[in-house]
N, C-alpha and C positions, 0 to 999 in steps of 0.2 A: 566183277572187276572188268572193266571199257580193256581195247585190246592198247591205246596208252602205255594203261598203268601196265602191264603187263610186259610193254616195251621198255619201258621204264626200271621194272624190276631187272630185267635183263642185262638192260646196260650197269645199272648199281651191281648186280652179282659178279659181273669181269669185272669191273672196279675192284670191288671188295676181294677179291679172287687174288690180283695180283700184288695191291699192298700189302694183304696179309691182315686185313681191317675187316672188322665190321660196321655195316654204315644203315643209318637207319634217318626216315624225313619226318618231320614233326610239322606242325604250324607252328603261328609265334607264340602258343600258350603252351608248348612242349607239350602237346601231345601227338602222337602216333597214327601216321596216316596212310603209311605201308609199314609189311613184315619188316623186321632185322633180318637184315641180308648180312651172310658172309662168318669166316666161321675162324674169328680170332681168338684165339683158347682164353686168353684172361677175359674179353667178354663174355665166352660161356658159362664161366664161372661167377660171374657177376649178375649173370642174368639168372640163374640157378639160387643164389643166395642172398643176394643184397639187390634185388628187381626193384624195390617197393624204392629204396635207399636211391638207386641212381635215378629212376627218372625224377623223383623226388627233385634232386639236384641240379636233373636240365633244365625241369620246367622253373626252378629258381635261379638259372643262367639265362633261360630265354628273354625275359626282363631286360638284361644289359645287354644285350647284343644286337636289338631292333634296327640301330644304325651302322650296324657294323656293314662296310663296304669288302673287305678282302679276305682270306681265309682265316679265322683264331684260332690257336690256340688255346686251349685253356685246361688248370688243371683241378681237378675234379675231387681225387684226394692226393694227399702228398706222394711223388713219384709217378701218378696216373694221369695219363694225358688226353685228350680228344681233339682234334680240329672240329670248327663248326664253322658252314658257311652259307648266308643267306641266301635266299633265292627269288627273285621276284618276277614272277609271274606275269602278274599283269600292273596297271597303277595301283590296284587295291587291294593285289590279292600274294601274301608274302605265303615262305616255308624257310624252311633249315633243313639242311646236311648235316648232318653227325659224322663223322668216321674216329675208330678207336680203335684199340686202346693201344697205346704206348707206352712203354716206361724209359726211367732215365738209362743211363751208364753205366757198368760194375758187374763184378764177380755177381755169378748166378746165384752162390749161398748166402750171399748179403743181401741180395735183391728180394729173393726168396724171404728171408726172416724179416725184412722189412716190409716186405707188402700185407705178409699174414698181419704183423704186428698192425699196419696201419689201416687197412681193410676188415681186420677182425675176425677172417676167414682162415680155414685151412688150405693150402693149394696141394693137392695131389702129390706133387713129384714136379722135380726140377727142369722137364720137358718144358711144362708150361712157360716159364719164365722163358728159355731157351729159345722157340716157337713165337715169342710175343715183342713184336718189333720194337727197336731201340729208337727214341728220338734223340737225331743229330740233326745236324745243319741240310747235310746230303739229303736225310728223306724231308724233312720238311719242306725243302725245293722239290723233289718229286710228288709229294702229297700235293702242298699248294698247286703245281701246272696241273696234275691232276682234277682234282677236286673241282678246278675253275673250268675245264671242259664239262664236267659231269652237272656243273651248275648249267652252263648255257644249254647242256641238252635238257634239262628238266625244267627250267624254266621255259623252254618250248613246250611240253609236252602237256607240262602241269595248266599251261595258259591256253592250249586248244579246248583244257578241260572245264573253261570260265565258266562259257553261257551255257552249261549243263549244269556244271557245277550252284548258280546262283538260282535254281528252278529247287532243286537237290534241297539246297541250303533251307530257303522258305519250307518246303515240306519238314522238312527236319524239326525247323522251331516251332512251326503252330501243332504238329502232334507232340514235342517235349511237352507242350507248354500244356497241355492235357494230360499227358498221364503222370507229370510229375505234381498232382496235386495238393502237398502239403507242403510244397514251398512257400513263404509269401512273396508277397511282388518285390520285395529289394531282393532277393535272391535270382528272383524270375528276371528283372533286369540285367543282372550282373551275366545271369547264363546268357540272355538276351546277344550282350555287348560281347562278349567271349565266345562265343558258337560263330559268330557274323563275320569276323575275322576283316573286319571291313573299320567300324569307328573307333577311334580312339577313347570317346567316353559316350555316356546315356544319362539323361536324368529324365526328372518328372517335376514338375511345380504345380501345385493346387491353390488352389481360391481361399486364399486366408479371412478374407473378408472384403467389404465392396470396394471394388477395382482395386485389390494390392492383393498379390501374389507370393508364394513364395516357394524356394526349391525343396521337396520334401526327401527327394530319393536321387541317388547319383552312385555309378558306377564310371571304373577308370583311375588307371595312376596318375595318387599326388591330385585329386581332383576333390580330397574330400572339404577343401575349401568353402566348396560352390554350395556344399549341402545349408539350409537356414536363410541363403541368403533373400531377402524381398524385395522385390519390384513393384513398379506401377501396370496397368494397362497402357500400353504403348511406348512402355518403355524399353530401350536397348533392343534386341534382335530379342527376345523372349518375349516382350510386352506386345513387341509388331508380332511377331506369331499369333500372338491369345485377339488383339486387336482385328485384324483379318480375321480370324477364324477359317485358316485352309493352310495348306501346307505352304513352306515356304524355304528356300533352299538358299544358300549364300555361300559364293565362293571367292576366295583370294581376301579372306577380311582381316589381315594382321595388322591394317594401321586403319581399320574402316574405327569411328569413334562410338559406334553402336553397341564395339563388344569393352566397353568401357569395364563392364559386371564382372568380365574375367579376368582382365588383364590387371585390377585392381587384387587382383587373387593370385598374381604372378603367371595366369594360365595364357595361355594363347594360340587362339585356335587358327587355323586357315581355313578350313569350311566348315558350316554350319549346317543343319536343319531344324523345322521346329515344325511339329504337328498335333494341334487340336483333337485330344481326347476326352472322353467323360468315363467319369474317375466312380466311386460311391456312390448310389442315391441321385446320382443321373448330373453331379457335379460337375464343373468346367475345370480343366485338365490342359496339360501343355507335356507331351511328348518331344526332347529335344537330345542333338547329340553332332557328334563333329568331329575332326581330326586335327591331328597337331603336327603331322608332316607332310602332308601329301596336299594340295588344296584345290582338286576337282573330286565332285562327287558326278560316277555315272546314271545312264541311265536307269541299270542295272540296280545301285548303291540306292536310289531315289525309291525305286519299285520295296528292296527289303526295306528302307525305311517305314515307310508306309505298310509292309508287312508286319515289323515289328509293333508301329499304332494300331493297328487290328487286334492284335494277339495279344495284349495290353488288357485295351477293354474288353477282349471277350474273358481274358482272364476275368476281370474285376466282374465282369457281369456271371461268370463263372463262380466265383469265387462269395459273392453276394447270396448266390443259391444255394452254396454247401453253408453259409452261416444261418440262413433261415434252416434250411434242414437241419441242422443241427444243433438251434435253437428247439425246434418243435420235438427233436429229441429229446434237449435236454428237461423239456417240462414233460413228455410223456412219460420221461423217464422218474421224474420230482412226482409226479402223482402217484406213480406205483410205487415208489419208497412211501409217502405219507399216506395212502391206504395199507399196505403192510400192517403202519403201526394198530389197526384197528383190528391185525387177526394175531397182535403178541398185547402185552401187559403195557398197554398206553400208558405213555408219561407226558403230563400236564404242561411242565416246564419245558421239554425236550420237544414237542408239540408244537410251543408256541416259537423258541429259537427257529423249528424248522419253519416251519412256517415264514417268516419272519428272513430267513436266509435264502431261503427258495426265490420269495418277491423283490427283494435285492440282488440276487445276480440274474436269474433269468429274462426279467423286465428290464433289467439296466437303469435302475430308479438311480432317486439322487436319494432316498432315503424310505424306511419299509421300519411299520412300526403298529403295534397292537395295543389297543385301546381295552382294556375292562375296568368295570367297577363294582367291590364288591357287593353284596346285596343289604348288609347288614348296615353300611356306614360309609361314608361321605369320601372315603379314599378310593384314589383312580390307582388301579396296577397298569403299568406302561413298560413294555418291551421294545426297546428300538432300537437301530443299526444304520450308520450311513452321516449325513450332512445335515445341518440344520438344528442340532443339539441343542442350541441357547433358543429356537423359536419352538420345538417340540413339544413341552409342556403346557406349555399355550396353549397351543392347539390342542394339544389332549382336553385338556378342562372344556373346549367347544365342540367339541365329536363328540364329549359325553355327554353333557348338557342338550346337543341337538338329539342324540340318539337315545337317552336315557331318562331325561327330563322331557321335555319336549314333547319327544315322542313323533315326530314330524317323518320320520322316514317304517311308517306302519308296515309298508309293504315290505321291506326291509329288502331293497333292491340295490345291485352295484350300482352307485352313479360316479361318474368325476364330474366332480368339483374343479371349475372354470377357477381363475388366479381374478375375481371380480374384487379386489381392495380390500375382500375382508380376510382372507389368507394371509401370514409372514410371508409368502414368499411370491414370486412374477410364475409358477411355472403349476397347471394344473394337480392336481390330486383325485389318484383313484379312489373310493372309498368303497368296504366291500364290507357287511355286515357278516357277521359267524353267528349262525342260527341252528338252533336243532327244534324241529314239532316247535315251529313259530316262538320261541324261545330265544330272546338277542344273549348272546353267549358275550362276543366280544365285536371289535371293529378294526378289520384290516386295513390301512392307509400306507398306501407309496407313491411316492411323489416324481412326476415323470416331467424330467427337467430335461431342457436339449431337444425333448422328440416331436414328431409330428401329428398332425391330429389322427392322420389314419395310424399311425404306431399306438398311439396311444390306445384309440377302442380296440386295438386289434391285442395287446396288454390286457385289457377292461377285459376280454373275451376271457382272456385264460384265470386271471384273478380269480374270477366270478365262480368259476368251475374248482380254482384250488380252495376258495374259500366256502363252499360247500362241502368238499370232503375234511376241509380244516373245522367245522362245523361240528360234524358228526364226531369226529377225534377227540376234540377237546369234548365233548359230551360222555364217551367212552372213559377217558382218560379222568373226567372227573366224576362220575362213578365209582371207577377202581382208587381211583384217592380216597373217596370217602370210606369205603371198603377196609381198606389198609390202614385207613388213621382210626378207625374204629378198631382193628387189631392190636394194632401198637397203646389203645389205651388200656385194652384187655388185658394186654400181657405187663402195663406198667401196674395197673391195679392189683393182680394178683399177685406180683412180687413183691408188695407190700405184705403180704402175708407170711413170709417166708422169714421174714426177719422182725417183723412187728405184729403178734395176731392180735391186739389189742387196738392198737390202731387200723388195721383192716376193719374191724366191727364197726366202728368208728365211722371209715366211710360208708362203706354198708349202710347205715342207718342215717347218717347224712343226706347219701342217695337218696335213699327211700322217701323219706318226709321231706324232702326238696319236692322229688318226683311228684308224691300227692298232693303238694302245697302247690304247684303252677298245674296239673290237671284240673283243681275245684279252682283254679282262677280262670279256666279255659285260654292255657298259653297254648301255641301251635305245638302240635307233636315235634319238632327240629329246634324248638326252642325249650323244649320239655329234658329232651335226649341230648342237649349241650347242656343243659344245667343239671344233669343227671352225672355226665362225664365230669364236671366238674371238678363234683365232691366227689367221685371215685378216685382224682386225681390230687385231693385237699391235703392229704399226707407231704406231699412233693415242693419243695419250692416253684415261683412260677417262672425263672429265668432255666430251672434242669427242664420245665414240660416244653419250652420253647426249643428246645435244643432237640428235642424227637417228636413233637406232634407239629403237625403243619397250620391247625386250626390258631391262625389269631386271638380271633373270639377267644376261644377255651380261654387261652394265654390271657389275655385281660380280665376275662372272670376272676378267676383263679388270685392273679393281682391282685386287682380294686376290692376284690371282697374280703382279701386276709386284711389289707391296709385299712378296711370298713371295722371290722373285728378287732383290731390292735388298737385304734383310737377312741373307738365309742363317741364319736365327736357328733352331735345332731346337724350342722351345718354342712358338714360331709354329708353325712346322710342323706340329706335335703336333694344335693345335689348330682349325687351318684345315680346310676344306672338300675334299672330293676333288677336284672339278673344277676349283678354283685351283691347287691342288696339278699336276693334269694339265697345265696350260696351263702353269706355270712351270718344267717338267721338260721339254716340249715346245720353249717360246723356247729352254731354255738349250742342246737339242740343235741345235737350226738353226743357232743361233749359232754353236755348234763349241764354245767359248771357256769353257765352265762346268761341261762334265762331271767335271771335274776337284776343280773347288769342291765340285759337288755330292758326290763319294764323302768328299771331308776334312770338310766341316760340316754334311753330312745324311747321310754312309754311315749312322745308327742307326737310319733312319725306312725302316718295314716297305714302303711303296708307292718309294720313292727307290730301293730295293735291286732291288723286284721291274722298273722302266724300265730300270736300269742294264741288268739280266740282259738284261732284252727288246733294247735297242740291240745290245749284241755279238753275240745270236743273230742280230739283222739282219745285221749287218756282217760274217760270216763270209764269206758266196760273196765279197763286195767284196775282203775282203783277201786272199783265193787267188788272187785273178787277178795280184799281182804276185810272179809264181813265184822271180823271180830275187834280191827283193830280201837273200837271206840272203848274195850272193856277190858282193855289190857291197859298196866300202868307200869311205872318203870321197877317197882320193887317185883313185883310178878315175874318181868322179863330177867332180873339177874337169875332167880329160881329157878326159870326155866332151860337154862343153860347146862343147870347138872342132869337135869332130866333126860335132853339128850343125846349128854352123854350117855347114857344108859341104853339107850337103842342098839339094835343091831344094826350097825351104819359105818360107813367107813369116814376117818375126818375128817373129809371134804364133805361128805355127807352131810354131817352131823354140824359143819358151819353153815351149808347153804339153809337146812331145818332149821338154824337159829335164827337166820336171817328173815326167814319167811313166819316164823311165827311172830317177828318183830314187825313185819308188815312192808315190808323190802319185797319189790317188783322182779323179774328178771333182769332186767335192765339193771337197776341199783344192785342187784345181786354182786353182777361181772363187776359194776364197777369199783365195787366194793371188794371181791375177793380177784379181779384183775385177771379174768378169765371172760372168755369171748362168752355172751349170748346163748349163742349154740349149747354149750357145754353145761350152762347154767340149767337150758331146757333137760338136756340127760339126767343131769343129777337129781333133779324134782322129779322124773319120771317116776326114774329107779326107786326115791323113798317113799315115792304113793305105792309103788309095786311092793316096797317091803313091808311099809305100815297095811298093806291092803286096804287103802284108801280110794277115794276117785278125784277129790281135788284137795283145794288149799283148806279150803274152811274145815273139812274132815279130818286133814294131819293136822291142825291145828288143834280142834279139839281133842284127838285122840291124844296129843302130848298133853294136853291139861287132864283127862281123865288118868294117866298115869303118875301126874305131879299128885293132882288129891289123893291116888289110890295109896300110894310108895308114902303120903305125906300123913 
């Protein structure tokens, strides 16, 4: 504290000492620029309890009182009083006087219950009221002659303290203006014009486009008019500012026609300045501000001007480098989230969103979108986010075709794509291939609209890098897909059993002679193992397998081959699919029940001919093993029925023995007695173990050497 203010507090303390007040100086935005002097009991207690509450209310008094010339009164809450009186320093440099508190007139106990009530507070005891001066007419003529001495000494004292003060001031703002870094700049303005204690208002106008300007940012009461508004280059005292390109100062302009731009806004200024800044990206900028009662600017006022255009753009230039850094954050931080997914249970879809979401905010595209096609068939999968929607697909269909067909980008390197006529749209495209071990997975594309060419490669930079680790993710992620959907067909197949063991055998056997029918066709192992799934899935409709396998394919098999199966139509056939085709030739052997169909209303179809052939090659060893059936005839076979019954055999037993001495298969066994395969095997076991047989042909004849012997 300068020995001044210290003179200063001295004299306020005898002041406040003998009115019985406490008095406290503020500037015009009501804040505090010395202690509360003085020791008036009701302000004690206001500052104790409702601090936050009063100045609250001065700095919303400070506002109306800018032109007040003589002492006011004013009251603050009902019955509470204050004087306040301006103080002015120097031309440009104001304060305020506060002195307080007073109440009105009346009995101590009404005053009392009316202040708690209206202050909200509790007051101790009735001293305080007692103790806390009455306004009448008398003190307020001793207040005001008062007060008006304690102003002319402090406006001495306060105005020796200028040209310190204005050195003071600049250090003040350019370290605020650093270590309050999460402001933005209308905030940083506003504090700008309010710390300065000097302009009435501040704005900022930026380069809207060539030569028209316009006002972007504005601080100052009743000024928010000005904000929007657009000029030319040379036009009105803003245009002449950006035109010159240097600083430019005007004073006494209330009827100059230059300030045409305010005065159409009802604003009117008396002096002006305007200084040349660069704004964003190395932009042209108009730093400007001015007063609405005073209309000289000093030397003093010219030098913070010009302080404040410094402290502006070192902001912006400032502020330009916590966005890059914090940019470069945000994507170091986006990689280590999208490798993560590659040390938990990758997800395919979640993958590609991320992906996809990362390219779109980080880059600042106009739009971020992934390109795949599946392997098997003519559909593009397409993920995308952003602007451009109705031209998207379009482009999809050409990113596949170049990368997929083509085949033109071998090395499978990020390039952007220049906006050369053959793009929908005016504004480059990154393009970034997703590869694993030379393998094209899919094709990242974001579209970098607005930016510059160095923005752009320097985007290209990081892309490149994300879509490498988005590479290998989607590789992991469609591994454990396959993985999983090979689970979930296990566990649908085998529940089939649970509730149908007839038709579980059913697929089973399906399976099987599916599985061997496309191995002796040498189909690829992936197309062997989807047509295997199939029929373990043939039990099911194909719109419940859509609902829990991911596998399309499957899902169309599944379809077109029941719909191949239910028509028997040869022109379908014709024109259907192989692997429908296989699966419907496959049910209808399980089935037992269709072979038959198939040679009367498909014998003309080249694959129907070549399963048939293949079945009966199967079937050969099977049908040799019933040696005898040429010398069996149907009156023999009723005979043989009592025969064994006679066995020792249980009547499951003794019906599968019938059936095999009839010349019934395993297979036609089950289907016959409606018991699985498996179970068929047991049975024959057991009755070669009990007859002590080794196969069919021996139980056979040992039940006829028992019919002649018993006969």
């Amino acid at each position: 504290m300068t020995q001044n203010n210290e003179l200063l507090e001295e004299i306020i303390r005898q002041f406040a000492w003998n009115e019985n007040l406490s008095v406290m100086i503020t500037d015009t935005n009501g804040e505090l620029i010395l202690s509360v002097m003085g020791e008036n009991p009701l302000t004690s207690i206001l500052l104790d309890e409702k601090k936050e509450e009063l100045f609250t209310r001065i700095k919303d008094m400070s506002a109306g009182v800018r032109r007040v010339v003589n002492p006011l009164f004013l009251e603050l809450w009902p019955g509470v009083h204050m004087v306040v009186k301006p103080v002015e320093a120097t031309r440009s440099l104001s304060y305020y006087i506060w002195a307080g508190f007073l109440i009105e007139d009346g009995s101590e106990r009404e005053k009392k219950e009316q202040l708690e009530e209206q202050l909200s507070v509790r007051l101790p005891s009735e001293d305080i009221i007692e103790n806390t001066p009455v306004l009448d007419e008398q003190r307020k003529s001793n207040i005001k002659e008062w007060i008006q001495k304690l102003e002319n000494m402090a406006a001495r004292i306060l105005g020796d303290e200028k040209g310190n003060e204005a050195i003071r001031l600049q250090n003040r703002l350019l370290l605020e203006s650093y270590q309050d870094i999460e402001v933005g700049l209308d905030h940083m303005l506003d504090k700008l014009r309010k710390a300065s204690h000097t302009f009435d208002f501040l704005g900022i106008a930026e380069k809207l486009e060539e030569d028209t300007y316009q006002v972007t940012k504005v601080s100052g009461e009743e000024t928010e008019a000005l904000s929007g508004t657009r000029f030319s280059l040379g036009e009105g005292f803003l245009g002449r500012g950006l035109l010159t390109r240097r600083k430019e100062f005007w004073e006494s302009i209330e009827n100059d026609p230059r300030a045409v731009m305010f005065h159409k806004r009802r604003l009117f200024p008396t002096s002006l300045f305007c200084i040349p800044i660069q704004l964003t990206g190395g932009a042209e900028g108009l730093l400007f501000g001015g007063k609405f009662t005073q209309t000289g600017i000093s030397e003093d006022e010219r030098e913070l001007a010009g302080t404040m255009a410094a402290i502006l753009e070192k902001r912006v230039h400032f502020d330009t480098l916590q966005q890059e850094n914090r940019s470069q954050l945000h994507r170091l931080s986006s990689l280590v989230e999208i490798s993560k997914l590659m040390a938990t249970i990758p997800d395919y879809k979640r993958i590609l969103y991320l992906l996809v979401d990362i390219s779109l905010g980080l880059v600042e595209g106009s739009f971020a979108s992934i390109v795949l096609k599946e392997a098997k068939t003519e559909k593009i999968q397409l993920v995308s986010r952003g602007s451009g929607k109705e031209q998207i697909s379009e482009y999809a269909r050409d990113v596949t075709r170049r990368y997929y067909l083509e085949d033109v980008q071998s090395t499978r390197e990020t390039h952007i794509r220049k906006s050369d006529g053959q793009l929908p749209w005016d504004f480059p495209v990154i393009e970034c291939p997703l590869t694993y071990n030379g393998e094209l997975l899919g094709v990242l594309c974001v579209g970098m609209d607005g930016l510059t060419d160095q923005e752009v490669e320097g985007h290209a930079e990081f892309l490149e890098t994300l879509s490498t680790i988005g590479g290998v993710s989607l590789q992991l992620a469609k591994q454990e897909t396959v993985h999983a959907e090979e689970e979930k067909i296990y566990s649908l197949h085998e529940a089939i059993a649970q509730f149908d063991r007839s038709a579980y055998e059913i697929t089973e056997e399906a399976s099987r002679i599916a599985g061997d029918f496309a191995a002796v066709q040498g189909k690829p192992v992936t197309e062997v193992k989807e047509l295997i799934q199939a029929c373990h899935l043939s039990f099911y409709e194909a719109d419940f397998i859509k609902q829990h396998v991911e596998s399309a394919r499957l899902v169309k098999i599944v379809r077109e081959g029941k719909s191949l199966l239910e028509n028997m139509n040869l022109a379908e056939w014709a024109v259907a699919e192989e692997e429908p085709k296989q699966f419907a030739l496959a049910c209808s052997y399980a089935k037992g029940d269709q072979l038959n169909n198939l040679r009367i209303h498909l014998g003309a179809d080249q694959l129907v001919r070549t399963f048939l052939a293949f079945v009966e090659e199967s079937q050969v060893v099977e049908e040799e093993i019933t040696l005898t059936e040429d010398i069996i005839n149907n009156e023999e076979l009723l005979d043989m029925k009592q025969t064994v019954k006679e066995l020792n055999l249980s009547p499951r037993e003794q019906e599968v023995l019938d059936l095999v001495v009839q010349g019934y298969n395993n297979r036609e066994i089950a289907e016959e007695l409606f018991i699985s395969g498996h179970t068929v095997k047991n049975h024959v076991t057991k009755i070669f173990q009990k007859l002590g047989v080794p196969d069919r042909a021996h139980a056979i004849s040992k039940v006829y050497q028992m019919k002649y012997k018993t006969g």
